[in-house]
C-alpha positions in Angstrom: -9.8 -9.6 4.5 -7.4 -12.4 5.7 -9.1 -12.1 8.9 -11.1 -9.6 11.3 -8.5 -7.2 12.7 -6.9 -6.6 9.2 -8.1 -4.2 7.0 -7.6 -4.9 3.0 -7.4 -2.1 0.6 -6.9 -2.6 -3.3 -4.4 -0.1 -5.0 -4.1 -0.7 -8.8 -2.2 -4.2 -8.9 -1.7 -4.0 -5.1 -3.3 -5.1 -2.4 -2.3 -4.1 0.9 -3.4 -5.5 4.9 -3.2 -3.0 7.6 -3.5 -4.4 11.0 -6.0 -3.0 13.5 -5.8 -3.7 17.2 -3.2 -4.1 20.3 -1.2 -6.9 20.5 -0.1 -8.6 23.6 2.7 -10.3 21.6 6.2 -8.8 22.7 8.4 -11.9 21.1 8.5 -14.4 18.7 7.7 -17.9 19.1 9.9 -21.0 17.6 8.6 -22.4 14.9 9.5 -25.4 12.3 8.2 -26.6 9.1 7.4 -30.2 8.9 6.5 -30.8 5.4 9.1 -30.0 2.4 8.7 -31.0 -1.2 12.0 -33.2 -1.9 15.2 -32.0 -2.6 14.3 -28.7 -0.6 16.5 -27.6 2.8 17.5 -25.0 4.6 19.2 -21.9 4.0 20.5 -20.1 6.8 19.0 -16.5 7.3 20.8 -13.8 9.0 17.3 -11.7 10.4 17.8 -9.7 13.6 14.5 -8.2 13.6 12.8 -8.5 16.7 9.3 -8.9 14.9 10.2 -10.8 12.0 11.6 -14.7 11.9 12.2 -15.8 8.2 12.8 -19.1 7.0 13.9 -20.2 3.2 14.5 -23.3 1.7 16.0 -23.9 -1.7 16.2 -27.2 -3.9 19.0 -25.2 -6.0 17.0 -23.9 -8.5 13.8 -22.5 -6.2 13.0 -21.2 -3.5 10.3 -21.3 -0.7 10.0 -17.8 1.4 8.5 -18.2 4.9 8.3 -14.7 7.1 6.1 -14.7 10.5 5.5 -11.3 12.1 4.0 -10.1 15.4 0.5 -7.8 14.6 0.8 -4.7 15.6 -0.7 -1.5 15.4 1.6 -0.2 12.9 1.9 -3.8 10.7 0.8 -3.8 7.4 1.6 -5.8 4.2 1.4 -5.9 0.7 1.3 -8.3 -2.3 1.7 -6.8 -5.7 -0.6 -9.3 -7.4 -4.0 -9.0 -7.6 -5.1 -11.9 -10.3 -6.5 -14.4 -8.7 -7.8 -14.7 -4.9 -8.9 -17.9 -3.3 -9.9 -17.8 0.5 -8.8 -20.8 2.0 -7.9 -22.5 5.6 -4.2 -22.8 6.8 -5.3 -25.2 10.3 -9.0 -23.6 11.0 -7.2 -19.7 10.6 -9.0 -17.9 7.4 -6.2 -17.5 4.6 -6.0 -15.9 1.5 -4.3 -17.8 -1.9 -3.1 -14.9 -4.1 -2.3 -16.8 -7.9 -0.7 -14.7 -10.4 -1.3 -15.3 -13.8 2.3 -14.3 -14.3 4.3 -17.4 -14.0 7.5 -15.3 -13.0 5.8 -14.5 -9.8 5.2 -16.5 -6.6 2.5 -18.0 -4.9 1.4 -16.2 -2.0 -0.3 -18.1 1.0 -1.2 -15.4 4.2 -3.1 -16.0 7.2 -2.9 -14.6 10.6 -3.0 -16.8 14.0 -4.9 -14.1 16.2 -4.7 -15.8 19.4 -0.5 -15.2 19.3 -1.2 -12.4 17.5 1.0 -13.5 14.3 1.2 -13.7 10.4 2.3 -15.7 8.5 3.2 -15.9 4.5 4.6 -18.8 2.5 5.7 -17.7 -1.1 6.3 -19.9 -3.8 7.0 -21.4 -7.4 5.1 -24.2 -6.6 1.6 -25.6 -6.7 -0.9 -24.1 -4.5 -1.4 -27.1 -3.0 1.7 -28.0 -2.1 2.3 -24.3 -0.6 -1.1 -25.3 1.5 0.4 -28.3 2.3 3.8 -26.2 4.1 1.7 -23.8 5.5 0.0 -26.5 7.3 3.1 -28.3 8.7 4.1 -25.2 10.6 3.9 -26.0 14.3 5.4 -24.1 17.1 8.6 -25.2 19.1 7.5 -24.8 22.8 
């Protein structure tokens, strides 16, 4: 599992992360991205969700999906590629790489930050280090 409180189960070509636990977490924090591969920027996102804050960025061709979420209880996710798994760091928080064989689909980096109770996924067309590289920029906005 991506970390402790998650449980992973495998379904077929699926793999799916439950969240075990009470969280303390009632809001979102800020948060910005510090690292972009050139020509990427913003595009605006219209989210009113009170648990999720997405971010994408777009070089006109690509894209680059960013989603944080609170942990709760009830949170679960799942990623519909199951070809190859790498376990990595994302700034000292245990991660999970998910690399399709399948060009057509994305990158997936996930990791949780347990001490605000959050997770975070960065998916991508790009290489998985450069999708490490994001995922490491992110710092919160106090």
């Amino acid at each position: 599992a991506v970390v402790s409180s998650w449980a992973r189960e495998l379904y077929e070509n699926t793999i799916v992360y439950l969240f075990h636990g009470n969280s303390q977490t009632t809001s979102l924090p800020e948060y910005e991205v510090g690292y972009l591969p050139s020509g990427y920027s913003e595009i605006p996102v219209d989210t009113d969700l009170i648990s999720m804050k997405c971010k994408r960025y777009s070089n006109g061709v690509q894209q680059i999906y960013i989603d944080c979420s609170i942990l709760t209880s009830s949170s679960s996710l799942q990623v519909f590629s199951t070809d190859v798994e790498i376990e990595t760091k994302v700034n000292d928080h245990s991660a999970e790489l998910i690399i399709p064989k399948d060009k057509s689909q994305t990158i997936d980096l996930l990791w949780a930050d347990e001490e605000r109770n959050l997770r975070f996924v960065v998916s991508a067309y790009l290489d998985k280090n450069e999708i490490i590289k994001i995922a490491e920029s992110i710092t919160y906005v106090e």
